[in-house]
N, C-alpha and C positions, 0 to 999 in steps of 0.2 A: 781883544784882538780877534777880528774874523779871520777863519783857516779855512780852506777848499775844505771840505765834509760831507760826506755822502750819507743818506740812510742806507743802516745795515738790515737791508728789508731787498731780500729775493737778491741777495750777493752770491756768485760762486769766488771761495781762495784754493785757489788749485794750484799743483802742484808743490804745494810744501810739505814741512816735515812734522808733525807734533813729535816735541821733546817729553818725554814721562819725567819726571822730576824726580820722583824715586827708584826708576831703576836705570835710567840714563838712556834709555832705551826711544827710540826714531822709529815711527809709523809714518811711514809716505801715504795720507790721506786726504782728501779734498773735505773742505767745510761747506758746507751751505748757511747761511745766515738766514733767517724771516725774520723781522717784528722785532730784531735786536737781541733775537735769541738764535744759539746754536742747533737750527731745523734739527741737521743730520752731518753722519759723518762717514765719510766712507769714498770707495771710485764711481763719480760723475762724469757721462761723457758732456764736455764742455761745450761741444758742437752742440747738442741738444738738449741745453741749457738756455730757457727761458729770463734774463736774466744779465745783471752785469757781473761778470766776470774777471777778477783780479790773478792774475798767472804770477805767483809765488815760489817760480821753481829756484829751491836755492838755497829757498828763507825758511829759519824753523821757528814754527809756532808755537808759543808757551802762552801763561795765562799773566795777566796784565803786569806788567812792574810795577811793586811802591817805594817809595821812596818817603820815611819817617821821618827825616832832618828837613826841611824846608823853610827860609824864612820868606812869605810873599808880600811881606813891606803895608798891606792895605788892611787894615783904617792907616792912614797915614802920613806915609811916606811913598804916596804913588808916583812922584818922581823918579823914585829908582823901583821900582816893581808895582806889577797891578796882582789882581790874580789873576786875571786873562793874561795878560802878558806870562807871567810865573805858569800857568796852564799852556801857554803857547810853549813853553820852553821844556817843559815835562812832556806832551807829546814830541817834540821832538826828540828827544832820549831816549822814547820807547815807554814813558810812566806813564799808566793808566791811573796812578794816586799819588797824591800826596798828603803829608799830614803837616801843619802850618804852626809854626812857634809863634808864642804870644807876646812877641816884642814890638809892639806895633805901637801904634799913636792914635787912640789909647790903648792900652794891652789887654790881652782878650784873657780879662778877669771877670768879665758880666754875662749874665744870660744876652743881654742887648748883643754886646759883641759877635759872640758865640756865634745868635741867628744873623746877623746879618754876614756873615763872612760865608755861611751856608746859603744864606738866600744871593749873595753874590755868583756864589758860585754852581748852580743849580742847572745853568744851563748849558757848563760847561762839558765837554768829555770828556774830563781829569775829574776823578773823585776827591773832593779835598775834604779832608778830617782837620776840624780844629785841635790845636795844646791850647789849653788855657793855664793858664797863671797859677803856681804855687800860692806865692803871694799878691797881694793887691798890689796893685802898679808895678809890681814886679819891684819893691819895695824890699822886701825880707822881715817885712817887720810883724804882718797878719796875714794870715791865711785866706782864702778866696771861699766862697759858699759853694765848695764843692758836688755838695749834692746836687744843688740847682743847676750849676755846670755842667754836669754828667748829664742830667735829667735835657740840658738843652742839649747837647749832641757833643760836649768834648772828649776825645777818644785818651787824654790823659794829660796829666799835668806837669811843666816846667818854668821856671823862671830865666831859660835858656836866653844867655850874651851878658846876664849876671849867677852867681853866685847864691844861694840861700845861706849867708853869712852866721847867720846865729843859727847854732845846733837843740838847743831847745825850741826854734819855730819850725826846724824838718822837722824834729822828733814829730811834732804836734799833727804836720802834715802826713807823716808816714802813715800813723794811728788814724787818719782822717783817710786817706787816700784806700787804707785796708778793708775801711768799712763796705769799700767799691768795688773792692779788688782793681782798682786804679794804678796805673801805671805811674812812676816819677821817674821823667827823665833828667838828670842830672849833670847841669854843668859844673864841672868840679872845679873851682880856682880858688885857692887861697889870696884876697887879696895884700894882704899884707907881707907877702912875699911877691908878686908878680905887679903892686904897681909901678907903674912909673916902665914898664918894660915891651919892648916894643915884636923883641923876637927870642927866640929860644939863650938860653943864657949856656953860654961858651966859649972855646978859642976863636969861634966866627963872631960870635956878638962882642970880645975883643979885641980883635981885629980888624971889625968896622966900626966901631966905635958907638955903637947901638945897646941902649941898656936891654937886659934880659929879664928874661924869665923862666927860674929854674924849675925843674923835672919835679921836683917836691912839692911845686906850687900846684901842680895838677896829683901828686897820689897822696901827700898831707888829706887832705878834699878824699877824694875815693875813700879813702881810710877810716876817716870818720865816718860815711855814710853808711857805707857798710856795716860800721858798727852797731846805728841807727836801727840799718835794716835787721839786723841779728835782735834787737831789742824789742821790734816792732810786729816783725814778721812780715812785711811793706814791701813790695814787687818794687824793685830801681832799676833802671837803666841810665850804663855809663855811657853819656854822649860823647864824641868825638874823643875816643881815648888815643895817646897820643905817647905816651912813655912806657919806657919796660918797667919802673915799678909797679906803676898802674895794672899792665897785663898781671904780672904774680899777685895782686893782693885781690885782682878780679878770680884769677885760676881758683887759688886759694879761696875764695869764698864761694864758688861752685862748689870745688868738694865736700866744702862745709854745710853744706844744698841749703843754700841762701837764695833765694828767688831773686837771681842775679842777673842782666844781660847785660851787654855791653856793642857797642858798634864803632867801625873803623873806617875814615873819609876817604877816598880816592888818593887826595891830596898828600896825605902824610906817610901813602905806601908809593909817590911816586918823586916827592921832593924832600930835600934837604935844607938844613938852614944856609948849607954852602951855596945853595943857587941866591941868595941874597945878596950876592956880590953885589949886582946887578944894583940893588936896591929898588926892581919893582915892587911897587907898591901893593900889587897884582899877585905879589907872593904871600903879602900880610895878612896871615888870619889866626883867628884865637879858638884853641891854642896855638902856637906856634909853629913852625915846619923843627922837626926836631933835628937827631942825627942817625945816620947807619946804622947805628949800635942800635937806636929806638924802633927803626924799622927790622931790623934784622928779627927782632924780637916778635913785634906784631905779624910778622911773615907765619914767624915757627906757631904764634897764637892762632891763626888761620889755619894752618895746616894741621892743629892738633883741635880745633873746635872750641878753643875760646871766642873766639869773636864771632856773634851770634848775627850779626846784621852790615850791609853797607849803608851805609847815607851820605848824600854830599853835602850837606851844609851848604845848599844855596842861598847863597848870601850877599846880595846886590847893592852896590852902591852907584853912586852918578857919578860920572866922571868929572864933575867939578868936585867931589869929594875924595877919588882917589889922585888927582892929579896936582898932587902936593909932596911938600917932601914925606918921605918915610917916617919919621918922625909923629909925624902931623895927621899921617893917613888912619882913614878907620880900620876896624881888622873886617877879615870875610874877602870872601870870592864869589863866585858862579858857578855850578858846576852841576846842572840837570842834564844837560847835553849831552856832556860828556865821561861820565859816571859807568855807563855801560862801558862805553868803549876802555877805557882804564881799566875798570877791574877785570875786562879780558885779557889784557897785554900784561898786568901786574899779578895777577892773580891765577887764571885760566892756562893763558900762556906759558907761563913761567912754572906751571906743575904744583902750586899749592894746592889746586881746588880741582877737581872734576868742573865741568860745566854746569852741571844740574845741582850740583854742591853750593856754586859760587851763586846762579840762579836764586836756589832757593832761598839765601839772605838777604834777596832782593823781590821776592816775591811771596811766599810762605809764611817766614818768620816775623816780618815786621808787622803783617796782619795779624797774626797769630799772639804776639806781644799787646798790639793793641783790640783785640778782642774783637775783629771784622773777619767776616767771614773771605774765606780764599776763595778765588773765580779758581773754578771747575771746568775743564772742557769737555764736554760732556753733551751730548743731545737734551735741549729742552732745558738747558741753563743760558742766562743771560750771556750773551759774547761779551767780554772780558778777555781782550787779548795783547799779545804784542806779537809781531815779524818782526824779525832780522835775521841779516846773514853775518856770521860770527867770523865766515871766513872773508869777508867782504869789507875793505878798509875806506875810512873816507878822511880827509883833510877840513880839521875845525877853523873855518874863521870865524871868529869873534865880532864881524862886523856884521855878518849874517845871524847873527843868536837871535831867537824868539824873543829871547829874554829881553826887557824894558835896560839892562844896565848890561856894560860890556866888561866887567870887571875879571875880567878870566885870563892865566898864565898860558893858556893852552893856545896862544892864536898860532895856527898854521901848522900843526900837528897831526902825524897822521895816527890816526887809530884801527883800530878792528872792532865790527859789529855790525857795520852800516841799518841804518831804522829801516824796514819797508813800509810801516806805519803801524798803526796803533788802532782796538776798536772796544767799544765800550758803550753805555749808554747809550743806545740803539742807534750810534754813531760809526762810521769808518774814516778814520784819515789817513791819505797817503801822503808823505814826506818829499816827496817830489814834486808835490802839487803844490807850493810855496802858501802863499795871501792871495786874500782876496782882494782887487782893486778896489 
């Protein structure tokens, strides 16, 4: 997808704020960009500025957002996402990264894959970091030739939208994955407790007569792994954790200083499985939307520094595949868009986090986790950026998303954050400036 894009060569951003990340602290400075690098920083009178010039007053400037949950559908499945498209939809959010699950068609278990997902996406102004595959075809049954995967560029390994079913092929992988110091991120699901089930298992699944899927089915899973990890010594991350067991058995294995992290979706700090009445299909994603008691939990987890990361689990499907009954539908949403904006109103707003707090598990830690270096704003380092105004709200439609699939709860929502755009890769985009004809 072509986006309006300018070179960040001889740009003034004037008038905004740099946020310091560590000390929460606002410098009203002007940027200068050259050659896609950060010239200089400091007060520029704009009149005598040789140059295009973007007026920022408002907006504060931090260093690019990533976003570590991503699924961008291509090898595949480019009827519901490209990477361009998925890259269209991440600048729009304000991510300058993403990192891409290897549930695709075929799954990015081969060096072949690996480069070509890189070489797709190379030209784009989204930095995308491949996951490759635990196991072969995301199978559970053999392990992936990790070293080679590493060596081609994957930033670490999952078998994410399945399970690593047999506990003797993690183990195998943990002890593999150590030799890297390689990440696993982990989808936890017990299948044998969660098939057949469509939504969180309760007096709402009950009451709509939707089979479920109970809370065990997700910390059974963590529990084991953990254990794995205590045996191995194996860096895991809990992908999209979703229940209060979960939180304590994650708590509890930080203390235990298990090279532990864990990340929480937009989605399950803003909805319930009581919004299922409805039975949009647009609410279905795995794991499930839980209950109050689940969120109440993951809130206090936020606020006391269990949960190390945000991610949305952008997760796209076509609308001939969500537009079936519930029943029938796939699990997964959309949510690059509007990720920022939620964890402002859910998290920021509501007094869990500082800003630079909530920031930093969107910018810092997930790089940090996956072993990429953090953009620096700093004279003579590449621009790596994001604007926005936090105090500035805008209205989602869903018919407007970048994104190739419209599969998102959020249509006609107003949030806080508004984008002013994004700069990167000796790129600038402004959010205002739609497509290109």
């Amino acid at each position: 997808m072509d986006m309006h894009k300018e070179k960040a060569d001889n740009v003034l951003l004037a008038g905004g704020e740099i946020l310091n990340l560590s000390s929460g602290e606002t410098s009203a400075l002007d940027i200068v960009l050259a050659n896609g690098k950060i010239d200089r920083i400091g007060k520029v009178d704009e009149k005598g500025f040789q140059g295009d010039v973007h007026d920022i007053t408002g907006h504060l400037v931090v260093p690019g957002l990533m976003d570590m949950h991503v699924h961008l559908r291509e090898p595949g499945r480019e009827d519901a996402e490209t990477i361009a498209t998925g890259c269209a939809a991440a600048m729009a959010g304000g991510f300058t990264a993403v990192a891409c699950m290897p549930n695709t068609t075929p799954a990015i278990d081969t060096q072949e894959v690996v480069r070509f997902i890189r070489k797709k996406a190379e030209n784009e102004l989204v930095d995308v970091f491949p996951i490759a595959a635990i196991t072969k075809g995301r199978q559970g049954k053999e392990i992936t030739e990790m070293a080679e995967l590493v060596r081609s560029g994957a930033v670490a390994f999952s078998d994410d939208g399945n399970p690593v079913v047999d506990a003797s092929v993690m183990r195998h992988a943990m002890e593999y994955a150590s030799m890297y110091d390689a990440l696993l991120i982990d989808h936890c699901q017990d299948l044998n407790l969660s098939h057949g089930g469509h939504m969180n298992e309760g007096i709402m699944s009950t009451r709509l007569g939707i089979p479920g899927i109970p809370n065990a089915a997700e910390s059974i899973h963590i529990s084991r792994d953990i254990e794995l990890a205590r045996l191995t010594g194996a860096r895991i991350h809990i992908a999209h954790l979703s229940v209060k067991e979960g939180v304590e058995l994650v708590r509890r294995a930080k203390e235990d200083g298990l090279y532990i992290s864990c990340e929480v979706t937009p989605h399950h700090l803003l909805f319930t499985d009581a919004d299922l009445r409805s039975f949009d299909t647009n609410l279905k994603m795995n794991p499930p939307l839980r209950t109050k008691e689940d969120i109440a939990v993951l809130e206090q987890a936020i606020k006391e520094g269990v949960i190390d990361v945000f991610a949305s689990d952008h997760a796209p499907h076509s609308i001939e595949e969500k537009d079936v009954e519930f029943n029938a539908a796939p699990f997964g949403i959309i949510g690059l868009e509007t990720m920022l904006g939620i964890i402002l109103q859910q998290v920021v707003n509501r007094g869990l986090l500082s800003l630079e707090a909530a920031l930093t598990k969107m910018i810092v830690t997930p790089r940090e986790l996956l072993r990429i270096p953090v953009p620096q704003i700093k004279s003579g380092e590449p621009a790596n950026l994001t604007i926005f105004n936090p105090g500035k709200s805008f209205v989602y439609h869903v018919n407007q998303s970048k994104s190739k699939s419209k599969n998102a709860p959020y249509d006609g929502m107003e949030l806080p954050g508004a984008v002013y755009g994004v700069v990167n890769q000796g790129w600038i985009w402004r959010a205002d400036e739609g497509e290109l004809d």
